[in-house]
CHARMM-style PDB file with segment names, atoms N, HN, CA, C and O in Angstrom:
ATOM      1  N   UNK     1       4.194  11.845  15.502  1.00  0.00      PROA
ATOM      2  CA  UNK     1       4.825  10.795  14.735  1.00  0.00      PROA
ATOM      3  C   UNK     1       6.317  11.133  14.637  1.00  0.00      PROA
ATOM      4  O   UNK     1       6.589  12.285  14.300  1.00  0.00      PROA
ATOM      5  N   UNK     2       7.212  10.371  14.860  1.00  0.00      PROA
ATOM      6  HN  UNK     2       6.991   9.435  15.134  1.00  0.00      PROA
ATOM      7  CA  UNK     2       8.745  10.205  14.978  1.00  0.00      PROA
ATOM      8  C   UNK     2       9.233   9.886  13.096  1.00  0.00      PROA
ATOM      9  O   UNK     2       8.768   9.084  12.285  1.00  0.00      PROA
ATOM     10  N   UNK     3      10.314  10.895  12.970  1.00  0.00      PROA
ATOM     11  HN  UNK     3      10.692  11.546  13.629  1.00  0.00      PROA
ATOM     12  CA  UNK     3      10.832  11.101  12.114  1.00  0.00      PROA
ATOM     13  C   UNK     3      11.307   9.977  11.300  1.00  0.00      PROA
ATOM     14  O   UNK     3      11.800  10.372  10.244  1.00  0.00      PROA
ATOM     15  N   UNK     4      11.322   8.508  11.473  1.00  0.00      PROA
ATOM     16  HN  UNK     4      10.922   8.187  12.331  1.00  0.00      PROA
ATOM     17  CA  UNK     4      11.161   7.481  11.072  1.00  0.00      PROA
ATOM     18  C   UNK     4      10.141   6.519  10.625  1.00  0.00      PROA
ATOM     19  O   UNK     4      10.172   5.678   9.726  1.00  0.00      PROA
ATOM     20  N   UNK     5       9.018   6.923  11.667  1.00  0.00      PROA
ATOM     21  HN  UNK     5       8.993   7.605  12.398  1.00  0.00      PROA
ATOM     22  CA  UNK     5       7.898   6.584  11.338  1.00  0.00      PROA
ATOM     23  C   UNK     5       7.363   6.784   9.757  1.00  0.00      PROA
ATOM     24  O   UNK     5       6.946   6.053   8.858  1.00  0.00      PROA
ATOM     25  N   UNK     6       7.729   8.771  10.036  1.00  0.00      PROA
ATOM     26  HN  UNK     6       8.068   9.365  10.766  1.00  0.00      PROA
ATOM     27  CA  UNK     6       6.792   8.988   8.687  1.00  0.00      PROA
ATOM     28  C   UNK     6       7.501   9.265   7.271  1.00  0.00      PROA
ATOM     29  O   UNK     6       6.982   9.823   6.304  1.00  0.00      PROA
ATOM     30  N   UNK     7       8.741   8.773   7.363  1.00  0.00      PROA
ATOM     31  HN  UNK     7       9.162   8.320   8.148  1.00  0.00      PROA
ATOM     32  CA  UNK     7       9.354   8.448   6.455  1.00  0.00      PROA
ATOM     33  C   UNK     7       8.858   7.122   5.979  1.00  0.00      PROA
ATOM     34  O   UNK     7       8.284   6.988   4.898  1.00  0.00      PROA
ATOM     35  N   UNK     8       9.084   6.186   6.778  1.00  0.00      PROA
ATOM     36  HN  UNK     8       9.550   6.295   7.656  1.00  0.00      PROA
ATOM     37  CA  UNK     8       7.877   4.520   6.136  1.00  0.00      PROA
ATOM     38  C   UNK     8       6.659   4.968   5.834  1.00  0.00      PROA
ATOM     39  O   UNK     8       6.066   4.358   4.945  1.00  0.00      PROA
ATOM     40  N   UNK     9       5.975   6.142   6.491  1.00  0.00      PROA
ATOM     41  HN  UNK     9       6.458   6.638   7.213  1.00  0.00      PROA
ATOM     42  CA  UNK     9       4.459   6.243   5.913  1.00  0.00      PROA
ATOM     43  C   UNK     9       4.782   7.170   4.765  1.00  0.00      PROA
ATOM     44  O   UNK     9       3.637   7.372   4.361  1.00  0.00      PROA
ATOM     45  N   UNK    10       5.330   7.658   4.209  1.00  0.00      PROA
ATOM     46  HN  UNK    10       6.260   7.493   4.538  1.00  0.00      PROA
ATOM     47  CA  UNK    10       5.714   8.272   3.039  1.00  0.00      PROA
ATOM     48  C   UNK    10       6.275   7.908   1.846  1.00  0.00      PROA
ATOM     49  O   UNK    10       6.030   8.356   0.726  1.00  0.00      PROA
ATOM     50  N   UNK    11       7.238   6.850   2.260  1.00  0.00      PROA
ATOM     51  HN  UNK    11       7.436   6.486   3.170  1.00  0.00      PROA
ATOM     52  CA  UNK    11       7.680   5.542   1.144  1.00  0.00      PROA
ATOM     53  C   UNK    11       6.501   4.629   0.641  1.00  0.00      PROA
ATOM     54  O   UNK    11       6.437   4.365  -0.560  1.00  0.00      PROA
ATOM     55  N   UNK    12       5.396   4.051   1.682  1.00  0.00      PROA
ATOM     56  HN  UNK    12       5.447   4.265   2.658  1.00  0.00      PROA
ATOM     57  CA  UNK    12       4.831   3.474   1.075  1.00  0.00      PROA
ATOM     58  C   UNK    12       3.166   4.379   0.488  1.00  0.00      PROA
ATOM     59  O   UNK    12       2.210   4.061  -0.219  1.00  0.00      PROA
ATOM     60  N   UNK    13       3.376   4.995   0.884  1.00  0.00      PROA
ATOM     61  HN  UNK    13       4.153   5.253   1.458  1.00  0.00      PROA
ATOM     62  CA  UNK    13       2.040   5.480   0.868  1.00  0.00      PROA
ATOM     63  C   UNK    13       1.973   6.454  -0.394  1.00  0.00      PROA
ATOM     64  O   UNK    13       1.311   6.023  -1.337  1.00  0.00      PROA
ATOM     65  N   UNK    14       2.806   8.217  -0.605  1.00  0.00      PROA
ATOM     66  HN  UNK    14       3.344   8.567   0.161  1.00  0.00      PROA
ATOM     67  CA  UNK    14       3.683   8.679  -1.616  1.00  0.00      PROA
ATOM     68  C   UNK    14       4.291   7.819  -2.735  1.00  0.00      PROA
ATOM     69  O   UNK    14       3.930   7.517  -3.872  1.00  0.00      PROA
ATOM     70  N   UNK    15       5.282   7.562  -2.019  1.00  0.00      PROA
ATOM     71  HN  UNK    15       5.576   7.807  -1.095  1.00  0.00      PROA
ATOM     72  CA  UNK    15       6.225   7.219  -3.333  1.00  0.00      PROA
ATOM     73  C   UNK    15       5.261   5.884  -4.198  1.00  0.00      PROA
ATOM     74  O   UNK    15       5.249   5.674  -5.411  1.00  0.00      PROA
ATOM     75  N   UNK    16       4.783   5.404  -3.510  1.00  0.00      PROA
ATOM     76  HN  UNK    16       4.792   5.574  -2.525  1.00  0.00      PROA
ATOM     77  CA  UNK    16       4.179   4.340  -4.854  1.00  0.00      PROA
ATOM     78  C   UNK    16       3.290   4.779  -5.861  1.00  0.00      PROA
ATOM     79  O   UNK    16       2.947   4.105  -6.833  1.00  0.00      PROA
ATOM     80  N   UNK    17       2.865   6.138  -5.551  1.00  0.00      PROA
ATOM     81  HN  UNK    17       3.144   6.685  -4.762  1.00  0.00      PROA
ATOM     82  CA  UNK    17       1.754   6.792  -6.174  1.00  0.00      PROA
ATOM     83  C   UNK    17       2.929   7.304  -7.177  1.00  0.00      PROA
ATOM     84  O   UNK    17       3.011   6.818  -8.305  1.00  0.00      PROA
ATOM     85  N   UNK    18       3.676   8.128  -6.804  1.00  0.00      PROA
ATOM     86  HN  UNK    18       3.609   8.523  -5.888  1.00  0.00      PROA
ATOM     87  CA  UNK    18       4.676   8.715  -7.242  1.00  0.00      PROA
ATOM     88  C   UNK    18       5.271   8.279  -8.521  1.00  0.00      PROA
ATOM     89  O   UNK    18       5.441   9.037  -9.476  1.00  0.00      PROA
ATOM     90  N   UNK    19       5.715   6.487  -8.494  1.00  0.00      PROA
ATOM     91  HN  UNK    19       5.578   5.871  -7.718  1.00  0.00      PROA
ATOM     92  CA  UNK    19       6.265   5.681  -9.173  1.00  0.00      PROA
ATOM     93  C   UNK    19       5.497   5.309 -10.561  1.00  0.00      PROA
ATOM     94  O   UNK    19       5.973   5.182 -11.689  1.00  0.00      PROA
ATOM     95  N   UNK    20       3.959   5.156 -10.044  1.00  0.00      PROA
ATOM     96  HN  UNK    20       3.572   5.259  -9.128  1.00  0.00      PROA
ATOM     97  CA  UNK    20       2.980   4.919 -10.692  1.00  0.00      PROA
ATOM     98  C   UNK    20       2.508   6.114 -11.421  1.00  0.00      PROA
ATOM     99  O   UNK    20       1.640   5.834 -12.248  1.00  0.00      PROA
ATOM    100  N   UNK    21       2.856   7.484 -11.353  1.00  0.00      PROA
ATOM    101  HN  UNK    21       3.561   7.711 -10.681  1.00  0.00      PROA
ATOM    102  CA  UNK    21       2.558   8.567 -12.024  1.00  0.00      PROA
ATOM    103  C   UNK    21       3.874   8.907 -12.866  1.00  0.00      PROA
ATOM    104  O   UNK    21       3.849   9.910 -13.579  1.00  0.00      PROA
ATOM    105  N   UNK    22       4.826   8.249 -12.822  1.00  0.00      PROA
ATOM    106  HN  UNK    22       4.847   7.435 -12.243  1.00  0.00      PROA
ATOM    107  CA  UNK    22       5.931   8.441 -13.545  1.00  0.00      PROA
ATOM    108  C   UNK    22       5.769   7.462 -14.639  1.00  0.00      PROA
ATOM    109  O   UNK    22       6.121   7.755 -15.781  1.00  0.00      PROA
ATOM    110  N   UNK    23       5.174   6.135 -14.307  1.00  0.00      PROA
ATOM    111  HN  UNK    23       4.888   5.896 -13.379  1.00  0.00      PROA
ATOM    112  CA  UNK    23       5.048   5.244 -15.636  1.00  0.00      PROA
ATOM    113  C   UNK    23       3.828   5.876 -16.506  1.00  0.00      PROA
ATOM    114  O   UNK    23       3.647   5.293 -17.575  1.00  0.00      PROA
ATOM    115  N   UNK    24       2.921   7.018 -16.220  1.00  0.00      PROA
ATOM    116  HN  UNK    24       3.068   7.491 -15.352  1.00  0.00      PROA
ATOM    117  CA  UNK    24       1.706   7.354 -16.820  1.00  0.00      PROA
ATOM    118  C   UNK    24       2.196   8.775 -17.389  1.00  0.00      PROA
ATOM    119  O   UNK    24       1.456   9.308 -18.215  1.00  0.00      PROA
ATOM    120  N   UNK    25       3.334   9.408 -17.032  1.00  0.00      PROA
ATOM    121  HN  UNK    25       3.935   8.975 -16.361  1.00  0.00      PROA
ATOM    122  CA  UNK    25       3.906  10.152 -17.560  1.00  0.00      PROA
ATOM    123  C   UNK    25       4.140  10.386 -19.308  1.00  0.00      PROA
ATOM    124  O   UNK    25       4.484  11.437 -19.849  1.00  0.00      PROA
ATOM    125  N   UNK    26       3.919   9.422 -19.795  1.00  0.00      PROA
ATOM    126  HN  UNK    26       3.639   8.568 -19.355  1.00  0.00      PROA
ATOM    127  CA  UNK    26       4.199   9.203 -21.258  1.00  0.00      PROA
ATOM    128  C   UNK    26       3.102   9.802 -22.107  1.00  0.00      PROA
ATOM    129  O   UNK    26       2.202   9.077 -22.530  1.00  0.00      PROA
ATOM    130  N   UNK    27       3.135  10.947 -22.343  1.00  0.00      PROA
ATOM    131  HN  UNK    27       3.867  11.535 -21.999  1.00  0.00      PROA
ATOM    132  CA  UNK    27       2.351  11.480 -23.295  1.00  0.00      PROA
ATOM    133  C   UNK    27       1.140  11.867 -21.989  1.00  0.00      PROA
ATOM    134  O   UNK    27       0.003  11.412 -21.870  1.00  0.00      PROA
ATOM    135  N   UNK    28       1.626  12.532 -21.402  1.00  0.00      PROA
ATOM    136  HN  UNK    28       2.551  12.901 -21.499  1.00  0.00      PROA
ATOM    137  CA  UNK    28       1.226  13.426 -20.136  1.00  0.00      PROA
ATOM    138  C   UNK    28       1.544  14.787 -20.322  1.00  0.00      PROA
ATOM    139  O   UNK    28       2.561  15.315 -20.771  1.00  0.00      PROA
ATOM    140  N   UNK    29      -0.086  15.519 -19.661  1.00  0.00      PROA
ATOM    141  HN  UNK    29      -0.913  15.091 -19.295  1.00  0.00      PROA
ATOM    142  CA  UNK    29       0.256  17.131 -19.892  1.00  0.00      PROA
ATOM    143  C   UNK    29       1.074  17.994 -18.823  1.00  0.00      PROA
ATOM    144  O   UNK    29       1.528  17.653 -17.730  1.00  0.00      PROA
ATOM    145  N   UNK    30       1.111  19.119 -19.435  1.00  0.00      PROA
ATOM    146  HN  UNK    30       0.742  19.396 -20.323  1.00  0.00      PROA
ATOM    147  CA  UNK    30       1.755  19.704 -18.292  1.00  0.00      PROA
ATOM    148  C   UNK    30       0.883  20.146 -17.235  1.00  0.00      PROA
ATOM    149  O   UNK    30       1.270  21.106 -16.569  1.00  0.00      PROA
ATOM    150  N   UNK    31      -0.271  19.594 -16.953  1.00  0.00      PROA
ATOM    151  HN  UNK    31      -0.585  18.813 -17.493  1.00  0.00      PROA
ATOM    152  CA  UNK    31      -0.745  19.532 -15.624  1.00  0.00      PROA
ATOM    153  C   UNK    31      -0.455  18.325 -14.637  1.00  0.00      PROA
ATOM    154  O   UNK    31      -0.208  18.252 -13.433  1.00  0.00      PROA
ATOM    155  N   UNK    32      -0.557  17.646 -15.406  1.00  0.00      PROA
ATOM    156  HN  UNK    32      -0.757  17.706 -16.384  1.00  0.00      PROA
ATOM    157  CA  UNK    32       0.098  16.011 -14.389  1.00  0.00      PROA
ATOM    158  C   UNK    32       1.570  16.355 -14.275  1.00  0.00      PROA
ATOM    159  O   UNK    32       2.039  15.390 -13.672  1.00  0.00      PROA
ATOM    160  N   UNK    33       2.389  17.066 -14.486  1.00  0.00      PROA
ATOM    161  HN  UNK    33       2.008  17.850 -14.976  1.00  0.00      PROA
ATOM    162  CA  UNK    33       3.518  16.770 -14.394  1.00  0.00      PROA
ATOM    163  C   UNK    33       3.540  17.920 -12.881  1.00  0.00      PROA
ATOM    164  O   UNK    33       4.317  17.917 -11.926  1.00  0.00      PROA
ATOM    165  N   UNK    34       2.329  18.839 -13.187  1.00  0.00      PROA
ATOM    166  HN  UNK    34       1.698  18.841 -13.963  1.00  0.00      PROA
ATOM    167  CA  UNK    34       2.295  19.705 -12.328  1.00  0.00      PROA
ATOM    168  C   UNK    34       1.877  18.935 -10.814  1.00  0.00      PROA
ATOM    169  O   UNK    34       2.536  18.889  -9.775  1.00  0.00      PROA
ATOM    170  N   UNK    35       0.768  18.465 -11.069  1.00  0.00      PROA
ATOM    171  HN  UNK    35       0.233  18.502 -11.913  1.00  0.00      PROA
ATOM    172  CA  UNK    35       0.336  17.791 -10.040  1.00  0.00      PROA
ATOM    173  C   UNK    35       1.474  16.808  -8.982  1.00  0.00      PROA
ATOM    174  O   UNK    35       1.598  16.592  -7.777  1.00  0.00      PROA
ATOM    175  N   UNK    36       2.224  16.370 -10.362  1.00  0.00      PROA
ATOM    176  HN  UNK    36       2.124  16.545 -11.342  1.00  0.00      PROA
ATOM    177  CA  UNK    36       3.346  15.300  -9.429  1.00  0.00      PROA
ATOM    178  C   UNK    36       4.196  16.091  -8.827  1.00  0.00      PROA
ATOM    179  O   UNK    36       4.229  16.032  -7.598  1.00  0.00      PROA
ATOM    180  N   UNK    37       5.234  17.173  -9.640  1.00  0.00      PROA
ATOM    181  HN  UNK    37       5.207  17.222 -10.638  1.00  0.00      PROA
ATOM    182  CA  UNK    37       5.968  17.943  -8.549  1.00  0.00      PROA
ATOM    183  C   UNK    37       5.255  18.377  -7.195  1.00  0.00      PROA
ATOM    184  O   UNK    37       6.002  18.533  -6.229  1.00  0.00      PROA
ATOM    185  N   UNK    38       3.776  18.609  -7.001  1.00  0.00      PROA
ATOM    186  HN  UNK    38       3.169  18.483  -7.786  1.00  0.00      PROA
ATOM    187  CA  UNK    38       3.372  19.108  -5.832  1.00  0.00      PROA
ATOM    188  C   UNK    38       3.368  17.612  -5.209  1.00  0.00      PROA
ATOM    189  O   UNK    38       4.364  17.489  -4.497  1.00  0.00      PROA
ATOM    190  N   UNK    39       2.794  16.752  -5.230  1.00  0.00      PROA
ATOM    191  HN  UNK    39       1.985  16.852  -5.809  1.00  0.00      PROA
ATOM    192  CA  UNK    39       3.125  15.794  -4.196  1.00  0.00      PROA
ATOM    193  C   UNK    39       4.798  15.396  -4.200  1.00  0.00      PROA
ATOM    194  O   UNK    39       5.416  15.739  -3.192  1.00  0.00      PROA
ATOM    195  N   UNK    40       5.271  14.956  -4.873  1.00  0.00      PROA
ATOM    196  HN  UNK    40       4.769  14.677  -5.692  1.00  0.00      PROA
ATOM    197  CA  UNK    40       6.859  15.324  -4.430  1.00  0.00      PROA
ATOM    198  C   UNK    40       7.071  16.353  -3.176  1.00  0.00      PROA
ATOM    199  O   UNK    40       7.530  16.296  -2.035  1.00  0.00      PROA
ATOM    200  N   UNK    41       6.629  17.072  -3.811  1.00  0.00      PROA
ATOM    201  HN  UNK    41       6.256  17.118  -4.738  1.00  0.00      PROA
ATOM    202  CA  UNK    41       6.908  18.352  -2.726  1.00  0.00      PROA
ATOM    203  C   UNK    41       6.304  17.999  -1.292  1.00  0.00      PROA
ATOM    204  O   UNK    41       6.690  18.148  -0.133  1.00  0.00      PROA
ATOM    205  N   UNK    42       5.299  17.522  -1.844  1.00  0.00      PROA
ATOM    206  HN  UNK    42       4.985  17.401  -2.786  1.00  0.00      PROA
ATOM    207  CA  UNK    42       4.669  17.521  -0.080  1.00  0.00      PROA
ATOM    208  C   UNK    42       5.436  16.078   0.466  1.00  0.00      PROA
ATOM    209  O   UNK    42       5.648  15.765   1.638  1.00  0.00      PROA
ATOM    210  N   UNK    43       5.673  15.546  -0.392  1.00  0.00      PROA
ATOM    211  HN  UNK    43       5.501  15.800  -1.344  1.00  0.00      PROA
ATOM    212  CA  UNK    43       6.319  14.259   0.502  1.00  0.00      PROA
ATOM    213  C   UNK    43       7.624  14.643   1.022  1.00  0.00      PROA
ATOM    214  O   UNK    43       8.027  14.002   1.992  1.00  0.00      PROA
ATOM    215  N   UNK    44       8.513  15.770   0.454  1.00  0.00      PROA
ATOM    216  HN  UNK    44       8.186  16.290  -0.335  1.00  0.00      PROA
ATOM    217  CA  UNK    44       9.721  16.005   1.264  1.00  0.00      PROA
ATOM    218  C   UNK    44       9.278  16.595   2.493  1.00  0.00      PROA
ATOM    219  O   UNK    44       9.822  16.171   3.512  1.00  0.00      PROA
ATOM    220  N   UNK    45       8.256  17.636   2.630  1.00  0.00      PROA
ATOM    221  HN  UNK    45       7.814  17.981   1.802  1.00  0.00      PROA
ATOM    222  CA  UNK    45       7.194  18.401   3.669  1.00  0.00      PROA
ATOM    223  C   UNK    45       7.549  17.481   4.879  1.00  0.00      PROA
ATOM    224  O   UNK    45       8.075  17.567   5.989  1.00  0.00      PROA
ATOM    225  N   UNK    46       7.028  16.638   4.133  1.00  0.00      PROA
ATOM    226  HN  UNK    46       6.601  16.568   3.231  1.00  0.00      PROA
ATOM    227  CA  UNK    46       6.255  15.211   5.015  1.00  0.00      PROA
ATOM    228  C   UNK    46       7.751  14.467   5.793  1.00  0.00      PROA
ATOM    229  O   UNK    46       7.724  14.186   6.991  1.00  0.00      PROA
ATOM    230  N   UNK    47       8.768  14.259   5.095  1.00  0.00      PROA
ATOM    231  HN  UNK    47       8.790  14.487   4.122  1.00  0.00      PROA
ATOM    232  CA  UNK    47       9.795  13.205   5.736  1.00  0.00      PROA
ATOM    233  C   UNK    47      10.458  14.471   6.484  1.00  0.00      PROA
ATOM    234  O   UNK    47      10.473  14.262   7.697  1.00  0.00      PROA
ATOM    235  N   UNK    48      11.051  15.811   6.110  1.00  0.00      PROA
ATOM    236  HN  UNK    48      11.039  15.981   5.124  1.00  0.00      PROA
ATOM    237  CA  UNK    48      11.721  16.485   6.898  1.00  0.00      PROA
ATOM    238  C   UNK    48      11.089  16.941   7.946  1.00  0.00      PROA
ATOM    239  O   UNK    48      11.792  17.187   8.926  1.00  0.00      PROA
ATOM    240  N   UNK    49       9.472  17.205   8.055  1.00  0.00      PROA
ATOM    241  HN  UNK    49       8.902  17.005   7.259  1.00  0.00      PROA
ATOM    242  CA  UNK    49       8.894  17.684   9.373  1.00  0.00      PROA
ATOM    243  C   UNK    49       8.927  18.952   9.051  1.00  0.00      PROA
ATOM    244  O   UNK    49       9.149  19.533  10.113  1.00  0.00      PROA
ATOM    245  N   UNK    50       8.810  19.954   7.958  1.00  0.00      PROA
ATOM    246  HN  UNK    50       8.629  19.482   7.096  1.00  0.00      PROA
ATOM    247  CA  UNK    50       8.833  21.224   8.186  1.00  0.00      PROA
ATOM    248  C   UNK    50       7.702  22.407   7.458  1.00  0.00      PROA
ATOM    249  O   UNK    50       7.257  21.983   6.391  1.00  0.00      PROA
ATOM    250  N   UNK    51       7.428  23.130   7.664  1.00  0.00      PROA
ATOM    251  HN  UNK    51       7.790  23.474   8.531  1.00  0.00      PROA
ATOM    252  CA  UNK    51       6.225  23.804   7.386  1.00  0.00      PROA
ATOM    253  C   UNK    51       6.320  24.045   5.898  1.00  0.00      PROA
ATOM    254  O   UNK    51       7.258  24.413   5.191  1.00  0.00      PROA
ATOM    255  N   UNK    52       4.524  23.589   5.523  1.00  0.00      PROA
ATOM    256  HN  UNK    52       3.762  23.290   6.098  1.00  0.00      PROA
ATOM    257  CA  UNK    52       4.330  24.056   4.294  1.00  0.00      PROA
ATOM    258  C   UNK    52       4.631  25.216   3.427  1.00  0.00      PROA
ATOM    259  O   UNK    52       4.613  25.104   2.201  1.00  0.00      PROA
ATOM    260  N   UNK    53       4.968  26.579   4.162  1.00  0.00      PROA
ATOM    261  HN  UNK    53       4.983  26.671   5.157  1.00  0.00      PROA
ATOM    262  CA  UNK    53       5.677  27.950   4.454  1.00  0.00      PROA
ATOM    263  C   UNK    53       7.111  27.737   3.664  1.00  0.00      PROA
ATOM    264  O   UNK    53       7.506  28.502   2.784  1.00  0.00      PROA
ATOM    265  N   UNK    54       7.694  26.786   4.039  1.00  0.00      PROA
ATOM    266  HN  UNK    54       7.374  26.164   4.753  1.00  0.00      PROA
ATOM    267  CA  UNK    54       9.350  26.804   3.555  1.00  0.00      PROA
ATOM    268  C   UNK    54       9.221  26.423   1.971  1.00  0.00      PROA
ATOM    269  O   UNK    54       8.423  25.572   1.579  1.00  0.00      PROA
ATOM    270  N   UNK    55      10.345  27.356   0.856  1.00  0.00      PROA
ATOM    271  HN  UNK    55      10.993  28.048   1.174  1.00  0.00      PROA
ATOM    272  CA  UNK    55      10.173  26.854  -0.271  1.00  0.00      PROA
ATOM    273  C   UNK    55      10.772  25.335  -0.268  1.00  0.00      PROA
ATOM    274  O   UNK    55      11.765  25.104   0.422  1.00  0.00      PROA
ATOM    275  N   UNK    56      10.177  24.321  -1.027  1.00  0.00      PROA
ATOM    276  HN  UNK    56       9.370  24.509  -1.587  1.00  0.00      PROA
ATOM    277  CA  UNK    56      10.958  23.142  -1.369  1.00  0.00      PROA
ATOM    278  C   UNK    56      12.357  23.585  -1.836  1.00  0.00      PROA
ATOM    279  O   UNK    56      13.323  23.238  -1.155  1.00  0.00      PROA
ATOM    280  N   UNK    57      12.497  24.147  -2.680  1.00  0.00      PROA
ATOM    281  HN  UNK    57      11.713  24.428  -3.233  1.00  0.00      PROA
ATOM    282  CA  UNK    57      13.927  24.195  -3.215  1.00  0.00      PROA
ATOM    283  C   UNK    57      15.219  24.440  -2.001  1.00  0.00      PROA
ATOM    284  O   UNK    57      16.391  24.151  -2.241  1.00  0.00      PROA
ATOM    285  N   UNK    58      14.797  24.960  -0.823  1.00  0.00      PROA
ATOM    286  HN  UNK    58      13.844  25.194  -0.628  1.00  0.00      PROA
ATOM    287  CA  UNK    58      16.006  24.708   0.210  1.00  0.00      PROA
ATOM    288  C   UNK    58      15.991  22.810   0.453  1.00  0.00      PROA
ATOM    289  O   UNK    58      17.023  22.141   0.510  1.00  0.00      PROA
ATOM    290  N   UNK    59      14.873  22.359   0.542  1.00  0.00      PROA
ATOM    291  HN  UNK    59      14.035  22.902   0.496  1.00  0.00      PROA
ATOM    292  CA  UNK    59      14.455  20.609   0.951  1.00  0.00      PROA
ATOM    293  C   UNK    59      15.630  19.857   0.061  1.00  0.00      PROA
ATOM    294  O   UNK    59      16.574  19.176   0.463  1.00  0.00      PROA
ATOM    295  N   UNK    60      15.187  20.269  -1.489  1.00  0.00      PROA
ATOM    296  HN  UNK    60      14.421  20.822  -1.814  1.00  0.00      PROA
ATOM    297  CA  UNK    60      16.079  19.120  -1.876  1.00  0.00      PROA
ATOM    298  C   UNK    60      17.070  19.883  -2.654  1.00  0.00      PROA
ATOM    299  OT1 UNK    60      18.022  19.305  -3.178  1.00  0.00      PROA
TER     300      UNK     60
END
């Protein structure tokens, strides 16, 4: 898959989940908040193409 591709499969597919876990955020524990940074995380994974191995914090 081409580096454009899975950026559209990551916008729609991720981020709407993403969006939708931010409005449920409200009086949310610190496990959901946990859960969301890891998909965050994997969705940068996902648009830059680079191994699960690399810390996120170089990504964004």
């Amino acid at each position: 898959m081409d580096e454009a591709t899975c950026k559209l499969a990551v916008q729609a597919l991720i981020f709407s989940r993403i969006y939708y876990g931010n409005a449920l955020l409200l009086g949310g524990t610190e496990h959901d908040l946990t859960l969301l940074k890891r998909l965050q995380n994997t969705a940068a994974r996902l648009i830059l193409l680079v191994e699960r191995e690399l810390p996120c914090t170089t990504l964004l």
